[in-house]
N, C-alpha and C positions, 0 to 999 in steps of 0.2 A: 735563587732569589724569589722565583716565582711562590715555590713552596712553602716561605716564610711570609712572605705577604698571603696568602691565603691562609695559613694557620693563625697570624693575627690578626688577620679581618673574621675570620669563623669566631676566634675566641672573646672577641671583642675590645681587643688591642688598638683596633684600628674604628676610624667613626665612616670611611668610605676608603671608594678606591675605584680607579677609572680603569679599564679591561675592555678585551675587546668580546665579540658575543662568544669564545669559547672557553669564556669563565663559567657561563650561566650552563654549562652540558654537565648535568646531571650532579647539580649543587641544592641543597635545600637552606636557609638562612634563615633562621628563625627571628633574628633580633632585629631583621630592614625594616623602617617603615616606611623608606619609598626610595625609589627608582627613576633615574632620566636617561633618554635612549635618545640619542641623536641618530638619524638618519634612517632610513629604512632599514625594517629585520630581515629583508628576504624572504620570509615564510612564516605561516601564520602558526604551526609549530612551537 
């Protein structure tokens, strides 16, 4: 399931989608234009 929700969020199938930070290891998204981060990252990383 994971896999399929990230190939239609990459391809643009999807408009968002909530994850936790180890969505963001080693993703590039070309198409976001923004971002909301609840709580602390942990590291500035």
């Amino acid at each position: 399931e994971r896999r399929k929700i990230e190939m239609d969020f990459f391809g643009g199938k999807l408009l968002g989608v909530t994850a936790t930070n180890a969505l963001e290891l080693g993703i590039d998204v070309g198409h976001i234009d923004a971002t909301l981060h609840l709580g602390f990252p942990g590291s500035v990383a």
